[in-house]
C-alpha positions in Angstrom: 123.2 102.1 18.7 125.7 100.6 20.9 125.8 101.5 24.7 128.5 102.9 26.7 129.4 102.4 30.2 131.5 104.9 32.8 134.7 103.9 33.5 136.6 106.7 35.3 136.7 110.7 35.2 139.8 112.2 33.7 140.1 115.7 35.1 137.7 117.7 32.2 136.3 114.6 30.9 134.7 111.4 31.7 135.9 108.1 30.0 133.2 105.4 29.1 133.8 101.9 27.4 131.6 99.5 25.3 130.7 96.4 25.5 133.6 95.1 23.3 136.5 97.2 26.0 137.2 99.6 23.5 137.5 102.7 25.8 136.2 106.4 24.7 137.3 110.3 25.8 134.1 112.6 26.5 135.3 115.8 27.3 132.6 117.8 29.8 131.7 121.2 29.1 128.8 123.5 29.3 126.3 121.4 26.9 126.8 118.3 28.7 126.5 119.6 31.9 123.1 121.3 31.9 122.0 118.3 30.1 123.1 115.8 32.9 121.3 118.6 35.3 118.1 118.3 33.9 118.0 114.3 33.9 118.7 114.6 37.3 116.0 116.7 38.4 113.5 114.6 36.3 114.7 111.3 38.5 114.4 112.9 41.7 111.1 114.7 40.7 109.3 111.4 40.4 105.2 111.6 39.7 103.0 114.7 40.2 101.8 114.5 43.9 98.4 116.6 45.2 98.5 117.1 48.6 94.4 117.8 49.1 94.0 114.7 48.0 96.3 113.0 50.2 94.7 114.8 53.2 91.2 114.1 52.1 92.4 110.3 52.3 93.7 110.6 56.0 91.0 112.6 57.2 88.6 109.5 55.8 90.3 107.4 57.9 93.1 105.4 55.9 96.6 104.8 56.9 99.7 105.8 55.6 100.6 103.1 53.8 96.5 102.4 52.6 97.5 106.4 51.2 100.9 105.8 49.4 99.5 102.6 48.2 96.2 104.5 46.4 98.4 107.5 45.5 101.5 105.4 44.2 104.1 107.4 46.2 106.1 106.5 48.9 105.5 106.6 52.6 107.9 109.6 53.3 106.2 111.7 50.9 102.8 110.9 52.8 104.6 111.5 55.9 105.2 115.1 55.1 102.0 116.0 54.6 99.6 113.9 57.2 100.3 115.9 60.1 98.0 118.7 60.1 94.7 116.0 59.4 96.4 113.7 62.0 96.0 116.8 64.3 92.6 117.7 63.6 90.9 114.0 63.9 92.7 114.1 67.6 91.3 117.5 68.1 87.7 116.1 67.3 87.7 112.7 69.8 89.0 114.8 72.5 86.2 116.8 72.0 83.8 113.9 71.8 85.2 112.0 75.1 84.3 115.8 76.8 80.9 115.7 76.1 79.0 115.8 79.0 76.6 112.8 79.8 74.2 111.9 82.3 74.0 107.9 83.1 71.6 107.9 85.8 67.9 108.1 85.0 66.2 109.8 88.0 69.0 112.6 87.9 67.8 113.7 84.2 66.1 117.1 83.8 67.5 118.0 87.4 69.5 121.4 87.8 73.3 120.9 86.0 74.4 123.4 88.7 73.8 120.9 91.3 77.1 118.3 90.4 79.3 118.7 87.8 78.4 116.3 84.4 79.9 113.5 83.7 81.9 112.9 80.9 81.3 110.9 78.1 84.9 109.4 77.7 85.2 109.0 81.3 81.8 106.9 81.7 83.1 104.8 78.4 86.3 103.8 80.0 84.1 103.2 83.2 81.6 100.5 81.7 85.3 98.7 79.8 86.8 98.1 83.1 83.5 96.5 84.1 83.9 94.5 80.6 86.9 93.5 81.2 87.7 94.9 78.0 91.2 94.2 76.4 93.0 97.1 74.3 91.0 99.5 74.0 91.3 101.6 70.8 89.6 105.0 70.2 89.7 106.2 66.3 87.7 108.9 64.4 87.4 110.3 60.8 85.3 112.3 58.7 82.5 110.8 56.3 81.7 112.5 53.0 77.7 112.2 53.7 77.4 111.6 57.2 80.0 113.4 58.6 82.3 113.3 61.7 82.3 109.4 63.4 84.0 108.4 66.8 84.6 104.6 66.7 86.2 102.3 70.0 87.1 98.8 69.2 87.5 96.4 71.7 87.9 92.6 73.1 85.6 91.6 76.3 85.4 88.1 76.7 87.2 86.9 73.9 84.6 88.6 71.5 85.8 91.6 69.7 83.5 94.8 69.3 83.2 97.9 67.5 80.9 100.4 68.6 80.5 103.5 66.3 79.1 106.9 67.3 78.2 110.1 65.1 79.4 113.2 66.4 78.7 116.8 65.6 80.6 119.0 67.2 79.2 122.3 66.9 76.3 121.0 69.0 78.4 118.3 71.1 76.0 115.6 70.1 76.8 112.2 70.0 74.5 109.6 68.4 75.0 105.4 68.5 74.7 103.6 65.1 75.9 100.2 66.4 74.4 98.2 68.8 78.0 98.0 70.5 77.2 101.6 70.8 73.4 101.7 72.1 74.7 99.2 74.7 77.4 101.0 75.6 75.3 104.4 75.5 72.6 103.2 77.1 71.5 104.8 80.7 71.6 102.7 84.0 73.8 99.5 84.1 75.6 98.0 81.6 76.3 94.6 83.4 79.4 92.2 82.5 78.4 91.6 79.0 77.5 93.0 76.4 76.6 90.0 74.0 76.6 86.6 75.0 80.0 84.5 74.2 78.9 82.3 71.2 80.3 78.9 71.5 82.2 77.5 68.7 80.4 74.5 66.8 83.0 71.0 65.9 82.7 70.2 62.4 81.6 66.8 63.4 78.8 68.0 65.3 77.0 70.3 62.2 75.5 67.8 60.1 72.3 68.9 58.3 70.3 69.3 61.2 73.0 72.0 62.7 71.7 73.9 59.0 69.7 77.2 58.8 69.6 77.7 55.5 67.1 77.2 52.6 69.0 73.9 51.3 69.0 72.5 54.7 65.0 72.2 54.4 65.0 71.5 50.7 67.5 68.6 51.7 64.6 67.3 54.4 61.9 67.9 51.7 63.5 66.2 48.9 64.1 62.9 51.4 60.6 62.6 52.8 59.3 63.0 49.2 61.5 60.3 48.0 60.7 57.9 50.7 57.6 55.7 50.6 54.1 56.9 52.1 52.8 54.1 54.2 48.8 53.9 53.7 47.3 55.0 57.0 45.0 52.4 58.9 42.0 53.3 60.1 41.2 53.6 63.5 38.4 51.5 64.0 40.9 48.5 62.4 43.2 48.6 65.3 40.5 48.3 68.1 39.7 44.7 69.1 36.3 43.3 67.9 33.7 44.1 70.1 31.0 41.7 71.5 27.6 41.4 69.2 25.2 41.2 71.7 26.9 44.5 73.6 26.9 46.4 70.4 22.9 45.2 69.3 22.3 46.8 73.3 24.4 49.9 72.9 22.7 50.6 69.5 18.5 49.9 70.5 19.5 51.9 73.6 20.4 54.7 71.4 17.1 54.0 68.7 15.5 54.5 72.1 16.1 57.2 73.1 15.8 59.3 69.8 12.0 57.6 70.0 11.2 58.7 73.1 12.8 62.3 72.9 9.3 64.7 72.8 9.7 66.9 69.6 9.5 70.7 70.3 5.9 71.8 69.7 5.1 73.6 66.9 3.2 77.2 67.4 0.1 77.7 64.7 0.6 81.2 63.4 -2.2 80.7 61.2 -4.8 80.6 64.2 -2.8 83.4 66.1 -3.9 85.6 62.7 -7.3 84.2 62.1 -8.1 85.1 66.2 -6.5 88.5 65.9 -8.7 89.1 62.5 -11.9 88.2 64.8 -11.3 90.3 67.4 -10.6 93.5 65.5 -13.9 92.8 63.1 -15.5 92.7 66.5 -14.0 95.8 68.1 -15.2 97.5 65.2 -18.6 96.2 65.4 -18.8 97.1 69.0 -17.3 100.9 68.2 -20.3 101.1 65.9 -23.4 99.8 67.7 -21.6 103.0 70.8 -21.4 105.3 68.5 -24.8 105.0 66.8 -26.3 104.8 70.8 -24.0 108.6 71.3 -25.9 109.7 68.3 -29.5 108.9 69.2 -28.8 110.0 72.7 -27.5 113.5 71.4 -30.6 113.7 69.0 -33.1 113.0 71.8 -31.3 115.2 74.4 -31.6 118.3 71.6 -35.3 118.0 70.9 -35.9 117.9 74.8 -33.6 121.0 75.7 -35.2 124.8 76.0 -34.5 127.4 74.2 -31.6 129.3 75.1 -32.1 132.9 77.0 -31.0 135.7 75.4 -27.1 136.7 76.3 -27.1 140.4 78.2 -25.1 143.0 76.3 -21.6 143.5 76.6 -20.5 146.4 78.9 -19.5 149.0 76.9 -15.4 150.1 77.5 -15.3 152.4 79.7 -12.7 154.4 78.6 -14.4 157.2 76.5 -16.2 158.0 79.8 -13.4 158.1 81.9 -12.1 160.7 79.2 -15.2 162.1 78.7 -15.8 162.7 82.3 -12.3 164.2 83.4 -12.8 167.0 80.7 -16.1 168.0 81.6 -15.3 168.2 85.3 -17.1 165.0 87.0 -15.3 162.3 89.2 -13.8 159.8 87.2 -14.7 156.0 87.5 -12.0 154.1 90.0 -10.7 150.9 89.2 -12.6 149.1 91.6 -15.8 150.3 90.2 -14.8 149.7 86.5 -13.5 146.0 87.8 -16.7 145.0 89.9 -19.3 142.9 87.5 -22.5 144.6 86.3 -25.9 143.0 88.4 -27.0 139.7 85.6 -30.4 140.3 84.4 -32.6 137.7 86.1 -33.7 134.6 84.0 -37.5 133.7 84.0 -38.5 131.2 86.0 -39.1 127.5 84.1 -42.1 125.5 83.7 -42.4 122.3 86.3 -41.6 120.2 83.2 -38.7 122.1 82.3 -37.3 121.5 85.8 -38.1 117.9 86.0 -36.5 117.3 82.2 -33.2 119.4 83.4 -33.3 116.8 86.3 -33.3 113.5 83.9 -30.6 115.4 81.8 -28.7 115.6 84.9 -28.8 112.2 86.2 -27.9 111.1 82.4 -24.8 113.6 82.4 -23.7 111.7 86.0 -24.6 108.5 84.5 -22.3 109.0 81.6 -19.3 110.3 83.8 -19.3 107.2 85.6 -16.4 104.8 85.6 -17.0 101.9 83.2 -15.4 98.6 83.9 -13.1 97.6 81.2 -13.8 95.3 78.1 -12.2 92.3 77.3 -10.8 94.1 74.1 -9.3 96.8 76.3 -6.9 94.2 78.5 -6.1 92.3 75.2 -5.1 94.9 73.0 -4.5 97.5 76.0 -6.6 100.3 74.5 -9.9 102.0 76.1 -13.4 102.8 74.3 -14.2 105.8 73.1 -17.1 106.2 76.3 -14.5 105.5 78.6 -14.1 109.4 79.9 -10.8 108.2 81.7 
């Protein structure tokens, strides 16, 4: 099909040519016209456009041309519709520079009615001056997960910095993520910097020393395995010879002294047992011979002893009386009386014999309760004999 080109309108028509200069009459009417209508509005239409998304991109933080760019539009159909996001990220730094701060330490958990807060913008822009930050540039957008962030990049002595802060604004909360932002957040003074200035390193002077890396100490392991190992010399080969005669001294004086050291004595446990054996087997012996002497002197002091006197009876109890006594009309027994002890019956008198073996008992009794002076067993083992009454 051959192509035709416009060459002029002709009142109702339009004449076109080809490519050969033949010229052609089209005569416009109703048909052509609402077909030249609709190609129009198809070319001017260009591709679908959905502004949410485009707002959703702005509020994340890209610019206008990042938008147009990831949308495939052009920038004054972004225009028309980044306003209203461009508004609301403003809306939410101001809001975050107006959050009231405290940056002295001994002032926090005092009364907030006593001064009037400080703000967190205002302190920000303080501790810059003392920076001697250059352009200063606040930003903020909205993160899917995290939410609302406030960002303030920054050159202070020739380092640039970005320090980021999350921010929830129903709560006025700001939190540093950075460490541009703890610094910067932090309470007290700041000082003049807020990382060192790093110092840039010549090409010349980074050789493989100037490496921190994992090849940089291969490097050094690969070259001391490759060179030689030089055999280490002994000590004792690099001292100068020493004299004979000193050493044969030096030597006898030390044989001498191991002869004439005294050798810790050695304790016999064997005796130690065979001693302790003795004395118990004596001990025993000797708790024997007393107890077979207690025995005889018990069986000599029963055949000797008189025959016990009868016991007086019991007093009766005196209560039956007492009732007996108040019903029939008589004086009823007191206390006192009831409590004073009935007159003993008196014993018959004993036989001169009978005295005089009481007496021997006696000074036996007195014998036996006399001290004893204490065994040789008794200090050894610290123990006391059975006639010891102590």
């Amino acid at each position: 099909m051959e192509e035709l080109r416009l060459v002029r309108r002709d009142e109702q028509s339009l004449v076109v040519a080809s490519e050969s200069g033949e010229e052609f009459r089209l005569v416009v009417d109703d048909t052509v016209l609402a077909e030249l209508r609709h190609l129009g509005r198809k070319a001017r239409s260009g591709p679908r456009v959905n502004p949410r998304e485009i707002q959703s991109l702005i509020r994340a933080g890209k610019s206008r041309s990042e938008v147009a760019e990831t949308v495939g539009v052009e920038e004054e159909v972004i225009e028309r519709y980044e306003e209203p996001v461009l508004a609301e990220r403003r809306y939410i730094l101001e809001r975050a520079q107006a959050v009231p701060v405290r940056t002295d330490p001994v002032r926090v958990g005092q009364d907030e009615s006593v001064d009037e807060p400080e703000r967190f913008g205002a302190v920000i822009g303080e501790r810059l001056i003392a920076l001697s930050a250059e352009i200063p540039e606040w930003s903020s957008w909205r993160d899917e997960e995290a939410g609302w962030m406030i960002a303030l990049e920054f050159i202070s002595h020739d380092v640039e910095h970005r320090a980021v802060w999350s921010f929830e604004h129903r709560k006025q909360i700001l939190a540093p993520l950075t460490p541009d932002a703890v610094s910067l957040s932090k309470q007290g003074d700041v000082g003049d910097r807020l990382i060192p200035k790093l110092r840039a390193v010549d090409s010349g002077e980074a050789g493989t020393t100037g490496r921190f890396d994992a090849e940089a100490f291969a490097g050094e392991q690969v070259e001391a395995s490759e060179a030689p190992a030089e055999p280490e010399q002994p000590v004792e080969a690099e001292k100068a010879p020493l004299d004979p005669e000193a050493e044969y001294e030096r030597r006898r004086g030390i044989d001498q002294r191991a002869i004439n050291t005294p050798q810790p004595e050695l304790t016999d446990l064997g005796q130690t047992a065979d001693l302790l054996d003795a004395l118990r087997r004596r001990r025993g012996e000797r708790d024997q011979a007393l107890r077979e002497s207690a025995q005889q002197a018990a069986d000599t002091a029963e055949e000797t002893s008189p025959a016990p006197a009868p016991e007086p009876e019991a007093p009766r109890d005196a209560a039956p009386t007492e009732r007996l006594a108040t019903v029939r009309g008589l004086t009823p027994v007191t206390d006192r009386e009831r409590s004073a002890p009935a007159e003993a019956p008196k014993a018959p008198e004993a036989s001169p014999s009978e005295t005089a073996s009481a007496d021997d008992q006696g000074r036996q009794g007195s014998r036996k309760r006399r001290a004893s002076i204490p065994s040789w067993d008794d200090i050894l083992f610290g123990t006391r004999s059975e006639d010891d009454p102590a």
